[in-house]
N, C-alpha and C positions, 0 to 999 in steps of 0.2 A: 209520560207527559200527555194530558190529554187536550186539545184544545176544541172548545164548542163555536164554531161559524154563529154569528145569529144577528140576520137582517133585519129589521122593522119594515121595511118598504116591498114587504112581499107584492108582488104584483096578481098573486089567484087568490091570495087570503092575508089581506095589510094587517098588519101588529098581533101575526098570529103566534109569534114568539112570546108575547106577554098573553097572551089568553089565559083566564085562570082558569086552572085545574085542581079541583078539592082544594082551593083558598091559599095555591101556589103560581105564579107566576109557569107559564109551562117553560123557559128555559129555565127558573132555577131549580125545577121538578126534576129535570131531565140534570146536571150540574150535580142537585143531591145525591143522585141513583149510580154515580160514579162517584165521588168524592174522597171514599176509604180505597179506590184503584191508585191514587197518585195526586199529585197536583193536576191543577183543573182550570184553567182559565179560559174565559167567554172573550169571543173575539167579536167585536162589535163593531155595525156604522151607524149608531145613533145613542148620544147623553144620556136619552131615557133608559135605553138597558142599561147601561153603565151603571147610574144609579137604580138601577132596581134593581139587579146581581149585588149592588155592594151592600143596599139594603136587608139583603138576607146572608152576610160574609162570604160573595159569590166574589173570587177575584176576575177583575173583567178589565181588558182595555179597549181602547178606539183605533178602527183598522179605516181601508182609505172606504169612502160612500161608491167606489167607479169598480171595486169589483165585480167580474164577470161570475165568480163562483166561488163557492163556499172553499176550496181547495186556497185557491189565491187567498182566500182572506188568513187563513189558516198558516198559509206558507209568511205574509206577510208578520203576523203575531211572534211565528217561529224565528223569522229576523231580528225583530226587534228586543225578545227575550235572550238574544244573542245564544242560542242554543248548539249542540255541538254538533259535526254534520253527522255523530254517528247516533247522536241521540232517537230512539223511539219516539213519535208521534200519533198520536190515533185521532182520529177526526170521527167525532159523535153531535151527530145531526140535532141542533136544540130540539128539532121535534118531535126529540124519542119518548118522551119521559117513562115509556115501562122498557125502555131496554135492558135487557137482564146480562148482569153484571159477571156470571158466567160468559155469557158472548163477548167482554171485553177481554177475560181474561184467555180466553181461547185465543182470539187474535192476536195479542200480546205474545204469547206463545209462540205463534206461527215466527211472528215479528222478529221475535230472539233468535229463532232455529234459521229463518235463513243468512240475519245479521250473522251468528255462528259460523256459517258456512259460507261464509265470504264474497258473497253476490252482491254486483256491481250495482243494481236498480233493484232496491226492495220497497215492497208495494204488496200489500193484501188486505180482501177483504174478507164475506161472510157468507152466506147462500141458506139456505132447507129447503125441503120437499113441501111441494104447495099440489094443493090438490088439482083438477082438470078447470074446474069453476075459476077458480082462485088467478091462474092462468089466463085468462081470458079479459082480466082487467086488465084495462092499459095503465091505469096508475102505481100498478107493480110491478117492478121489473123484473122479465127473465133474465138466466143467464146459461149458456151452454159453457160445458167444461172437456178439456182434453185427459190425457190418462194421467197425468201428473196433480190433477186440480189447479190447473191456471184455466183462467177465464177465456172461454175462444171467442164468443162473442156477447153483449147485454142488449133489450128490446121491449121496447115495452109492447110491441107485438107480442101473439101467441108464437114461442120456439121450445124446441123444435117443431115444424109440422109434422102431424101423426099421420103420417099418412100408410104406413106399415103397419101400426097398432102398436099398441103397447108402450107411448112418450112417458118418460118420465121428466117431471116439470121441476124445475128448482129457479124459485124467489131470489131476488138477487134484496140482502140487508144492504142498508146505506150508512155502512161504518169502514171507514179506512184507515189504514195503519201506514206508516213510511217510515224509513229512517229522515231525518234532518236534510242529507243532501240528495238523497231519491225525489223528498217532497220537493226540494227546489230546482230538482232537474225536468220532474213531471212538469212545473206551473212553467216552465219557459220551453217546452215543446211550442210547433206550432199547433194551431186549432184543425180539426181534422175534419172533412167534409160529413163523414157519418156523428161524429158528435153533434153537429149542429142540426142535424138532421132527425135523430130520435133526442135530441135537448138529454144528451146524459153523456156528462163528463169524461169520464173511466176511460169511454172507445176511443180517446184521445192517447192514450198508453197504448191499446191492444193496436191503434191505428201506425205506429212509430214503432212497433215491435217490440214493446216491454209485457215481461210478465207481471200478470195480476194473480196471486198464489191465493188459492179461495180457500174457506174453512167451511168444512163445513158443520151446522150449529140446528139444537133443537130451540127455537124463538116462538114465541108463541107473542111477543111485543109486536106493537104497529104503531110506528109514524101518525103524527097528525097533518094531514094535506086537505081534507078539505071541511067545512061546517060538519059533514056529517061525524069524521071520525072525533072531531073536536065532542059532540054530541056524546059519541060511543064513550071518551074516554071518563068525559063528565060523571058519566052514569054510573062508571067503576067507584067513585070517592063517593057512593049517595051513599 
């Protein structure tokens, strides 16, 4: 089950869920690119997606407008499809549209093996190797990992600091997976002072003591966050 979060009332970049991409709408670009992985519905707080997902046979429904984050809306969708609590969930960001479909099914993967193995809080997400440059932007999250591949900590600071020599950096993707009652146990934690702090959700688990099981994935896809990458992605469909 895959559900797509997708705002209109972006506050850094408004109705950048409909921006067109190569003469697609960018969430039903990002919808199509998953589509043959499962069912696929857009969780939405505004009519105009709705109808513009249905306009292109996107199933999409209307979540509340007061969500705090894409997770809540996602969790709230997962409610109302009345879904089983052991069902698989994956949360794919509307504004992937080149997320490669390999990387869903990798996570999916993970998803299954800890479901398998009977773990009380399941939750994972995606990570690769980004180069030192790449690092150095705040609009990309780091992430550190322990020996297992759960997430120790994410930043949109430079992590670790190099000060030894030799950092290896890994990019934190912004695709998450749950089972059904994980997701609803994560969205009714409290809010954690570090999550508010660096504005990234996740350290809200790592903050309460749940593991985050990372995969890791060769991506070469990028999110669209601001005009410029919307630009970038343009340029792909010329």
């Amino acid at each position: 089950m895959i559900i797509i979060p997708a705002r209109l009332a972006s506050t850094r970049f408004p109705q950048k869920v409909l921006a067109d991409i190569g003469g697609l709408p960018m969430v039903v670009r990002t919808a199509q690119r998953v589509a043959h992985l499962g069912r696929v519905v857009v969780a939405a707080d505004d009519e105009l997606i709705i109808s513009t997902c249905k306009k292109y046979g996107i199933e999409a429904m209307m979540t509340s407008i007061t969500h705090k984050s894409g997770t809540d809306r996602i969790n709230e969708c997962a409610n109302i499809l009345n879904l089983a609590d052991d069902e698989i969930v994956i949360n794919v960001q509307a504004d992937e549209p080149f997320i490669e479909t390999e990387v869903v099914e990798m996570l999916l993967k993970r998803l299954n093996m800890l479901k398998q193995n009977g773990e009380e809080f399941i939750m994972a997400s995606c990570y690769n190797s980004i180069n030192d440059e790449a690092a150095k932007d705040p609009n990309l999250v780091k992430v550190v990992l322990d020996n297992d591949d759960n997430a120790i900590y994410f930043s949109r600071s430079l992590i670790p600091y190099n000060r030894g020599g030799g950092a290896q950096y890994f990019g934190h993707i912004g695709i998450y997976g749950f089972s059904k009652k994980s997701l609803h146990d994560f969205c009714n934690l409290s809010d954690a002072p570090i999550e508010d702090i660096e504005k990234l959700e996740q350290l809200r688990a790592i903050y309460h003591q749940k593991k985050i099981s990372m995969v890791k994935v060769a991506s070469t896809g990028f999110g669209i966050d601001t005009e410029e990458d919307l630009k970038r992605a343009v340029e792909i469909f010329l």
